[in-house]
Every structure is written in structure tokens, then in C-alpha cells.
C-alpha positions in Angstrom: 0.0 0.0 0.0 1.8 3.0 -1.3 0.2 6.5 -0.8 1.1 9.1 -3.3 -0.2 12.5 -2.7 -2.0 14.1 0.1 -4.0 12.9 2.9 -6.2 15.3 4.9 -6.3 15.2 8.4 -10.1 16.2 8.9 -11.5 18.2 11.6 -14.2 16.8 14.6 -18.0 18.3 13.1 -20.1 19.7 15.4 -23.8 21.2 16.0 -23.3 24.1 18.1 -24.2 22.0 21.4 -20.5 20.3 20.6 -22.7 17.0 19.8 -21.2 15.2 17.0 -23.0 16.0 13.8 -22.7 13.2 10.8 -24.2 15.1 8.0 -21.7 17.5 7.7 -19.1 14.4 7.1 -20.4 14.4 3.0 -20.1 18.0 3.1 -16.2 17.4 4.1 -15.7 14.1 1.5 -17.3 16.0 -1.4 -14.8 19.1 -0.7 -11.4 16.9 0.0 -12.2 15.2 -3.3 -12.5 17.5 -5.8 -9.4 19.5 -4.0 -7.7 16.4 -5.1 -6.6 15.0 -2.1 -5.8 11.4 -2.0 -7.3 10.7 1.4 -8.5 11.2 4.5 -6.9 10.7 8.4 -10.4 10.6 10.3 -10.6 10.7 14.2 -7.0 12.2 14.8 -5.7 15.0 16.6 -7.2 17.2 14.8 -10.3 14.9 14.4 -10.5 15.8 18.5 -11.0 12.0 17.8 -9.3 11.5 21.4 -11.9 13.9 23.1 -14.8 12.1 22.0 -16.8 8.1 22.7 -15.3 5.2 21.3 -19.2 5.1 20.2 -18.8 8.4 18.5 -15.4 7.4 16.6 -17.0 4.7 15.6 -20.4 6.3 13.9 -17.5 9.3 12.3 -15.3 6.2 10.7 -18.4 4.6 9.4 -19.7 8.1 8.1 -16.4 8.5 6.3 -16.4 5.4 4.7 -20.0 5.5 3.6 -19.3 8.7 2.1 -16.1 8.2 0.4 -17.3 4.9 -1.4 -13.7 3.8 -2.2 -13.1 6.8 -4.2 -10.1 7.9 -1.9 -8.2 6.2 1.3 -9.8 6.2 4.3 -7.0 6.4 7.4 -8.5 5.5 10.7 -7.1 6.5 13.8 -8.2 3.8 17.0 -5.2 5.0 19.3 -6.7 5.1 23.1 -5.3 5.3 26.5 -6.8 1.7 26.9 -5.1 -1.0 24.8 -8.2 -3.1 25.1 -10.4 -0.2 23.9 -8.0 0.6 20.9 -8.1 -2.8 20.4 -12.3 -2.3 20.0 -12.0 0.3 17.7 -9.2 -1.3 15.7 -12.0 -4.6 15.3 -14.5 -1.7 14.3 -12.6 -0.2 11.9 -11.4 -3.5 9.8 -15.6 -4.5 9.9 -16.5 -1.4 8.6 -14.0 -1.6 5.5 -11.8 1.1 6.4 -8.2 1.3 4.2 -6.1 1.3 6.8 -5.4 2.6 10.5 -3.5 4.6 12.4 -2.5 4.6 16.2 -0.1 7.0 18.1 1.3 5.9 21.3 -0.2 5.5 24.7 0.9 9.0 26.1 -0.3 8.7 30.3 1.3 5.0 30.9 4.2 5.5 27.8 5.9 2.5 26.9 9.6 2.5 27.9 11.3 0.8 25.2 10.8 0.2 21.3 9.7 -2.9 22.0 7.2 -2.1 24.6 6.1 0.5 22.1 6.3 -2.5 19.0 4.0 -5.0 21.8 1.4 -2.1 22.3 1.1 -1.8 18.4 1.0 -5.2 17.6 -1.9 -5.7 19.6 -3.9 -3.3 18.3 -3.2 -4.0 14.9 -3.9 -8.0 15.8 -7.4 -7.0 16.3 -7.9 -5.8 12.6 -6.3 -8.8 10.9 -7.2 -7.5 7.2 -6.0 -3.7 7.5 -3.2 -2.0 7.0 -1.8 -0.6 9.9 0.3 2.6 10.8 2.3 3.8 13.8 1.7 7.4 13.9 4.8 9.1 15.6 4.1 12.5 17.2 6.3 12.5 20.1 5.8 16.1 20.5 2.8 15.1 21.5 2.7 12.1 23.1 6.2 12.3 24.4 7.5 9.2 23.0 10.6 9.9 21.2 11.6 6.6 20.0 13.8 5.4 16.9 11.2 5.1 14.7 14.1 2.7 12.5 14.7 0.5 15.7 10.4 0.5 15.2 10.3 -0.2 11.8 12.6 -3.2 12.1 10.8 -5.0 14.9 7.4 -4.2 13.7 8.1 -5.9 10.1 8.9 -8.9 12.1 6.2 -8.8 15.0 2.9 -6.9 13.4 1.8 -9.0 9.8 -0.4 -6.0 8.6 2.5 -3.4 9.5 2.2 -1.3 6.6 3.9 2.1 7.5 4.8 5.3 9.5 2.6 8.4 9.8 5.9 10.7 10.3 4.8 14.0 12.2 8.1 14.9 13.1 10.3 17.2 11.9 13.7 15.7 12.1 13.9 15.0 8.2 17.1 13.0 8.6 15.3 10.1 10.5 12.2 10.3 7.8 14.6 9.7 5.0 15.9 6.9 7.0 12.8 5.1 7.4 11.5 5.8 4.0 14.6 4.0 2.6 14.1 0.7 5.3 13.1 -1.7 2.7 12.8 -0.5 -0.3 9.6 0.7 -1.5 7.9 -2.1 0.7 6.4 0.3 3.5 4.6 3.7 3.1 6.0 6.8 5.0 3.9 9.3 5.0 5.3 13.0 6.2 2.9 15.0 9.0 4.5 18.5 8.8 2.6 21.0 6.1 5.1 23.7 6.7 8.2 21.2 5.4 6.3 19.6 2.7 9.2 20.6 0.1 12.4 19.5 2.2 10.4 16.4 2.7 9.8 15.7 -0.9 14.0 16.7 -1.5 14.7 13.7 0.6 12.2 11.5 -1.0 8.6 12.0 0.7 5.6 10.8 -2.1 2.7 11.4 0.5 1.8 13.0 3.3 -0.7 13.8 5.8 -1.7 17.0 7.5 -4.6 19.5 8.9 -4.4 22.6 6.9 -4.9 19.9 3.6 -8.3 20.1 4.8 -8.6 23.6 3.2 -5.4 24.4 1.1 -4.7 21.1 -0.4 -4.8 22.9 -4.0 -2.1 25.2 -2.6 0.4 21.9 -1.7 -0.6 20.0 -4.7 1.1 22.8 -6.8 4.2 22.1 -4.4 4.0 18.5 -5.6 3.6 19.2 -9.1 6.2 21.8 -9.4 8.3 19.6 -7.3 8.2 17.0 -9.9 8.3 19.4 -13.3 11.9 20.4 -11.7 10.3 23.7 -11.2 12.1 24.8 -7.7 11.6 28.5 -8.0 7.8 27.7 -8.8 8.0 24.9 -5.4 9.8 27.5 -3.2 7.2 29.8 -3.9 4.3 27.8 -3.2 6.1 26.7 -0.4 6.6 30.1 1.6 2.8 30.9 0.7 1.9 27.9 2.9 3.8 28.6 5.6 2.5 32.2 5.5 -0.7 30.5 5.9 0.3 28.3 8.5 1.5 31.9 10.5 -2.5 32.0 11.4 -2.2 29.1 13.5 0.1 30.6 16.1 -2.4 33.4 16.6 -4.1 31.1 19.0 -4.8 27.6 19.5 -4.1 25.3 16.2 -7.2 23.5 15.9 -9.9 26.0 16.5 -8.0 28.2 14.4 -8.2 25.9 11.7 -11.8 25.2 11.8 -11.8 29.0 11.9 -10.6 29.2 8.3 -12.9 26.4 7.2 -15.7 28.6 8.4 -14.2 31.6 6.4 -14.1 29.5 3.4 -17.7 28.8 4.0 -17.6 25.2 5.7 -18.7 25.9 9.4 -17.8 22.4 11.4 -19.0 23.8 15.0 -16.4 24.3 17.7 -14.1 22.3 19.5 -14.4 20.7 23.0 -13.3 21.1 26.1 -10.2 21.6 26.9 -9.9 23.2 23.4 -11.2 26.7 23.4 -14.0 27.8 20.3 -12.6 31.6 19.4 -14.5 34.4 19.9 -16.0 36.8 16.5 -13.0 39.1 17.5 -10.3 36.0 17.1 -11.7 35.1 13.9 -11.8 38.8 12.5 -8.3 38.7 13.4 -7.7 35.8 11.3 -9.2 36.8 8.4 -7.0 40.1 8.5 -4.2 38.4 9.5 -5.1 35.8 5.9 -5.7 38.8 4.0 -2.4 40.7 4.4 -0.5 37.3 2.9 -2.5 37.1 0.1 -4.1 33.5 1.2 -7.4 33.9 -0.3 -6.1 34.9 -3.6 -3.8 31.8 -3.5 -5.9 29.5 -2.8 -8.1 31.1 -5.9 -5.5 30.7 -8.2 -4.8 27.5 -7.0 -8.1 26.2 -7.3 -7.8 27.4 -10.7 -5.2 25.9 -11.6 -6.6 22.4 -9.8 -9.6 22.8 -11.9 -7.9 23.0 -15.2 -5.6 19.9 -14.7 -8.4 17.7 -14.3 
């Protein structure tokens, strides 16, 4: 299984009592795909997917995979703080015909070794026998900062349905070392928008990350001017993004993010507790803060250009 292109990293959809809200999931699919993204990372970090019910992940992934009817990947994230209940949601996952899944690692009891880290894994991954499965290494997150080679050899030997590394790191050196374990036999998949070209210079062909969920036209030209030889064209692209990705500092990530789908026209709800919704103020600060680096008229010209090469 070998991913090339982008993945988005969707955000949690909401009503405004912060109750999850399924209908808005086609909204999101029909969007994603004609951005030309080439799949979707549901129930993640920036899913909230560890704020909410296993019963609610559960009815999202099924929402996602009823509404993308094969046309793109559907990732799955089933990482939880119980190994049982991961295991659950693993089971859930491979019934309801999702692609492949995903599972960081436990972050309140963290494992202590590679191996204890492999053990954790493979038991999740046991309980979805015919899916794909992906370690997804955020250490500045969970605060497990393993080598993620030491993981990739034990896990080829210990998990059967090891498939590959959802890399949201940014120490590039290590990525290019796991993307060349093995050849071409295991999928590494980059996790940070704002180095989407060094990744690519060191051999990256997919990745997944949040602000796809609303600029994917804006990386795609990245990828495509990567790939003409056009660096000048890539660089610019490039900078644009992280211009873009500036906003998010403004306040927290996620809400910001679901800020900018709402300016885009795609209002998902809030967030939930401990995340903060922003205030009308925050999100007039956005915008103007969008405006003065030209992302609207990016993404325009972007979309333009998306709409043409099809």
C-alpha cells in the first residue's frame, strides 16, 4: 500500500451544542475530493477524535467510509489510552472496511522501550487482521521519542499487517531513513505541512496533514512543481503555505483551523473542552491576518489551476 499524494487530516464536526453532527461528514468528503486530495486521516488530533466516545469514533469512521465509497483512502485513527479499547476500535474499523489505521502511542502510561512501544502496536493491529496498519509518531505530543528505525525493524517482524509510519516529526534525517528501510515495501507518509518541500528533496511521495483540509490545491502545486523540476515555482508555493500556516500561532491550532474552514464557508462547530471555540474578534483577526498574505487569492489561483488539470 503505497500512498502518493495528500492525505487530509479532517476536523471533529459539530452542531453548536459540541454533539457530534454526521451530515456534515459528505459536506467534508465531497470538498477533500475535488481538492484532489488522496485521502482522508479521520478521528486524529485534529479529528478531537481523542476527546470524543469510542461510540462516537466509531459512527465518524463509518460516516467517512460510507461517504467516500472507495473513491479515496480512508485512514482511521483507533489510538486510546486503553489498549483493550484501541483494540475495540481497531476490530470496528477492519468490519466497517476502512483502508487502513493509524495509532499514536499511549501517552499517560508510555511505553519504555521500542519494544514495549512494538508489543502495544501489535496488539492493536492484531485486532484488525485484514488492515493496514500505521504507527503514527508524534512524540511532540505524546512524548515518546523513540527510533522510529529501531520500530520499523521489529514491527516488520512482529505486526503482519504493518504497513507504515505516519511521520509528524520534523527531524527530516530520521524520515529519510525510514523511508529508505526496505525499499519501496512500506509507506511513510510526512505529517508536517510547513516542510512539505524539504520532505519531498529527501524523498517524501505522500503526506498527511490539517491545513490539507482547506489548502490542499495550494500543496498540490508544491507536488507538481516539485516534480516538473520547477524549484523556483515549489519555493514559492512553499513560503505561501507557511505564510498561511502563521494563522495558526495566533491562538490555539485547531480552533484556528476550523476557523478558516468557516471563512471558506464550511462551518464544522467548535471544539471541545479543553480546546477553546474563538470568539467573533479571534476570527476577524484571522481573516485580516489571511488577507495581508494574500491567502485567499492563493488558494483562488490554486483552485484554478486544480480545476484546469483535471
Amino acid at each position: 500500500m503505497q500512498t502518493n499524494g495528500i492525505v487530509a487530516a479532517t476536523f471533529s464536526t459539530f452542531n453548536n451544542k459540541r454533539e457530534l453532527d454526521i451530515q456534515l461528514i459528505e459536506v467534508v468528503v465531497e470538498k477533500l475530493i475535488a481538492d484532489g486530495v488522496a485521502g482522508v486521516f479521520v478521528c486524529g488530533t485534529n479529528g478531537e477524535g481523542l476527546s470524543l466516545s469510542s461510540e462516537e469514533r466509531k459512527r465518524t469512521a463509518e460516516a467517512y467510509i460510507r461517504a467516500v465509497q472507495k473513491r479515496i483512502k480512508v485512514f482511521v485513527h483507533v489510538a486510546h489510552s486503553s489498549i483493550d479499547e484501541a483494540r475495540k476500535l481497531a476490530a470496528h474499523a477492519n468490519e466497517a472496511g476502512a483502508d487502513a489505521i493509524a495509532a499514536v502511542a499511549a501517552f499517560y502510561f508510555k511505553p519504555a522501550s521500542v519494544t514495549s512501544l512494538v508489543d502495544c502496536m501489535a496488539s492493536i493491529a492484531a485486532a484488525a487482521p485484514s488492515t493496514p496498519f500505521y504507527y503514527y509518531h508524534m512524540p511532540a505530543i505524546t512524548g515518546v521519542a523513540i527510533d522510529v528505525l529501531d520500530f520499523m525493524k521489529q514491527a516488520s517482524r512482529k505486526i503482519p499487517t504493518f504497513r507504515g509510519i505516519k511521520y509528524t516529526a520534523n527531524t527530516l534525517h530520521e524520515f529519510q531513513r525510514c523511508l529508505r528501510f526496505a525499499g519501496d515495501q512500506y509507506d511513510v507518509l510526512f505529517g508536517y505541512d510547513e516542510l512539505l518541500l524539504p520532505a519531498l528533496s529527501v524523498g517524501a511521495r505522500g503526506a498527511v496533514g490539517s491545513t490539507y483540509s482547506f489548502a490542499a490545491p495550494m500543496y498540490l502545486k508544491i507536488m507538481q512543481a516539485f516534480r516538473e523540476g520547477n524549484m523556483k515555482e515549489a519555493e514559492a508555493w512553499q513560503y505561501r503555505c507557511v505564510q498561511m500556516i502563521g494563522a495558526l500561532s495566533l491562538y490555539h491550532p485547531i480552533p484556528t483551523q476550523k476557523a478558516i474552514l468557516k471563512l471558506l464557508g464550511i462551518d464544522l462547530g467548535g471544539c471541545r473542552l479543553p480546546l477553546q471555540s474563538l470568539k467573533d474578534e479571534e476570527h476577524q483577526t484571522i481573516r485580516q491576518y489571511l488577507d495581508q498574505v494574500g491567502f485567499f487569492d492563493h488558494l483562488k489561483t490554486a483552485q484554478g489551476w486544480q480545476l484546469q488539470s483535471c
